[in-house]
C-alpha positions, 0 to 999 in steps of 0.5 A: 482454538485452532478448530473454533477459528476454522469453523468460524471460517465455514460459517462466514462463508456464506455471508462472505459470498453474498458480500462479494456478490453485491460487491460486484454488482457495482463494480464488475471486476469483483466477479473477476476470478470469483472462484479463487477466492473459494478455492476453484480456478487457479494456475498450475505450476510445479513451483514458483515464488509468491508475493502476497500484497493486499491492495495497492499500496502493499503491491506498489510497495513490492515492486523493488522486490518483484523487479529484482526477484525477476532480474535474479532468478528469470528462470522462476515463476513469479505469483504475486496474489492480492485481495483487491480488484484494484491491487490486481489492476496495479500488478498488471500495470507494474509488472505486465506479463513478467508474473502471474497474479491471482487473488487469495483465497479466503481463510477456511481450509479447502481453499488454502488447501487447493491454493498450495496444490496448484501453486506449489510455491517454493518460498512465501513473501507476504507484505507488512500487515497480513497474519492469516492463520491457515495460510501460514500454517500451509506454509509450515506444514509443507516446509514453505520458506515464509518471509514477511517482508517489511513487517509491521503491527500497528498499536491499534492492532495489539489488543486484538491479536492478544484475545486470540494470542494461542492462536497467533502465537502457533501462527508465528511458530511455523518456521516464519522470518520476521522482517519487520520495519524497525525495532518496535515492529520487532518487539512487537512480533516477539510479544506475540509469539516470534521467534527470536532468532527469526526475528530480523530489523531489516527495514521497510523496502518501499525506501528502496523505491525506484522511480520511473527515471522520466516521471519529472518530464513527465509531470512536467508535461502533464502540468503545462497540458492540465493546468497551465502556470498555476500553483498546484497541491495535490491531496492524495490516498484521501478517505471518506471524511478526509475529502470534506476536510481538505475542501474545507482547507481549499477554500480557506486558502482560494480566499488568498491564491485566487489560481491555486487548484487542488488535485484531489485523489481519493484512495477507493475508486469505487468513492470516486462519483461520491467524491465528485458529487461532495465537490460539486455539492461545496459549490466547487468548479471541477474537472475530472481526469477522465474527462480529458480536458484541460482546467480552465481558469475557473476549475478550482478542484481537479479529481484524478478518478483513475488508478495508478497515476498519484506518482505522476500527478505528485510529479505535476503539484508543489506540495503534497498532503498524504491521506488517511491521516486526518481521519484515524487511518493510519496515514498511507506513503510519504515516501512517494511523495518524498522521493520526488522532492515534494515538501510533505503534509500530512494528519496526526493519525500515522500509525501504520508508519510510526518509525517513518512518520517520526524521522519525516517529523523529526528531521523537518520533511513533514508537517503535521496538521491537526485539522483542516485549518491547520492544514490550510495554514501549513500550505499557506505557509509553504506556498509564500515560501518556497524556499522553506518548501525546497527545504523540506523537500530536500531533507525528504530526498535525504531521509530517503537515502539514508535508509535504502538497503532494506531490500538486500537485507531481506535478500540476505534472508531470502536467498538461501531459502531460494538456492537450497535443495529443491528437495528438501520441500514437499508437498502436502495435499 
């Protein structure tokens, strides 16, 4: 199988380019560094230790491993690739010039190959989702410690890996640590070819999210400049379809809360005029964070068309609704907003993070609505009461604390792998 997969790989090269090609016609930073992704143009380096995250939330969430990485072996290399222009933007802002980010190649051979040349990683750390036969294999086949880091298989996901479970299941036989989120990501894994004994339940790190210690001021200082006294919900990571939903709950609720505003954050930055022109379409008055003015009183939406500033605009609202989930995405981060003491609102689709999803549900840091009526309600709700939305942004807090440590247990795993002979890596051209 492995050989129809790699021709696969060659065919879809041509069309892949052309795809990336008129990508950057629209957006320039597609261009940025064409060449990795066909294998041409990376950094050299005897050795280093590389993180893959796709995009930004994968890279946001690597961020208590990259600063740790940095403060326990300073004298390492850190790569840290994506797949996303926007994901590249996000490593500079978090990490600066304290790793070096390129972007990974596409899956056929040469360029995996080259890849491993140039870098020569001493132990691969991928983020949650990504299985990608080549490149683990060029792990295995030059004794690359890999870890995946807070691993994960959505239910969506199965019946496609099980059409190519040969596939998968030499993919995962390479030597591979599996540290996946909970229980049932474990099984999972196990169900497609893991190897027990290098199948762990370690966690998912993004509990182990550290704050800017000045983000409340921050926020704080943000609110008074931008919107003034006014009651605030911020609609974050929203998806195409999910924008129109959460209007259509804006304006259910500016029938009662004449000053509420609406802080709409659109997950694609590329979305953004789109998004702009749908408000302005439903008739809303709205202000755009680019355009560096205050609302005034008749702005009903704001939307925040820059990356890398939800932390700070959760920290300037009073309720957040977490997208990609009233649309069959799998929902994205409910702990960001939980870490700030927010009460959560979210869609039914979340299963990229069920395990989490579940506890928030359970224990009464989220609630659930099924459309953008329900999602009206449930606002409504939290905004006559605000103890009630204290409540849950309290057990958010807490849910929180209960479930750090995920990061040393990965370290637990890593360490080793990093502290053992140099020599017992070679490398394979």
């Amino acid at each position: 199988m492995r050989f129809f997969y790699n021709l696969l790989t060659y065919l879809l090269l041509i069309p892949f380019a052309f795809y990336w090609l008129i990508k950057g016609i629209g957006n320039r930073s597609y261009i940025d560094r064409l060449p990795q992704r066909f294998g041409f143009g990376f950094p050299e380096f005897d050795r280093c230790i590389w993180i893959h995250a796709v995009s930004v939330g994968e890279v946001q969430a690597s961020a208590p491993l990259v600063h740790t990485l940095i403060e326990r072996f300073p004298d390492q290399q850190i790569v840290v690739t994506t797949v996303t222009p926007t994901g590249a933007a996000r490593v500079a802002a978090l990490f600066g010039s304290n790793v070096e980010h390129c972007y990974i190649p596409f899956e056929f051979p040469h360029a995996i190959r080259s890849f491993f040349s140039s870098l020569h990683p001493r132990a691969a750390l991928i983020m949650e989702t990504e299985i990608w036969p080549n490149l683990y294999r060029g792990c295995g086949v030059r004794n690359i410690p890999l870890i995946l880091v807070s691993a994960r298989i959505s239910p969506r996901s199965i019946p496609g890996y099980r059409k190519l479970l040969p596939l998968i299941r030499e993919t995962l036989s390479h030597g591979i640590i599996i540290a996946a989120q909970s229980q049932v990501d474990a099984d999972r894994f196990l169900e497609l070819g893991g190897n027990p004994v290098r199948t762990w339940v370690t966690g998912n790190i993004k509990f182990d999210v550290k704050l800017d210690p000045n983000i409340s001021d921050q926020g704080a200082r943000l609110r008074a400049e931008l919107f003034g006294e006014r009651r605030v919900w911020i609609a974050a990571s929203t998806h195409d379809g999910e924008e129109e939903q959460v209007l259509d709950a804006h304006r259910s609720l500016l029938k009662t809360y004449q000053d509420l505003l609406l802080v709409l954050v659109p997950r694609h930055p590329e979305r953004f005029d789109g998004v702009r022109t749908l408000i302005q379409k439903h008739s809303f008055s709205v202000i755009s964070r680019t355009a560096n003015k205050p609302c005034d009183p008749s702005t009903e939406v704001f939307l925040v068309d820059t990356m890398g500033e939800v932390p700070l605009f959760y920290a300037a609202s009073d309720i957040a609704f977490v997208g990609g989930s009233l649309v069959p995405v799998g929902g994205h981060n409910l702990l960001e907003p939980a870490a700030q003491g927010l009460p959560v609102v979210a869609g039914p689709h979340l299963f990229n993070a069920e395990e989490i999803a579940r506890e928030f549900i359970e224990l009464g840091a989220c609630r659930v609505a099924a459309d953008s009526s329900d999602l009206a309600v449930t606002v409504a709700n939290l905004l006559d009461d605000p103890a009630l939305a204290r409540e849950m942004g309290n057990k958010g807090l807490s849910v929180l604390e209960q479930n750090r440590g995920s990061l040393e247990r990965l370290l637990v795993l890593l360490e080793p792998q990093l502290l053992s002979d140099d020599e017992s890596q070679h490398k394979v051209t």
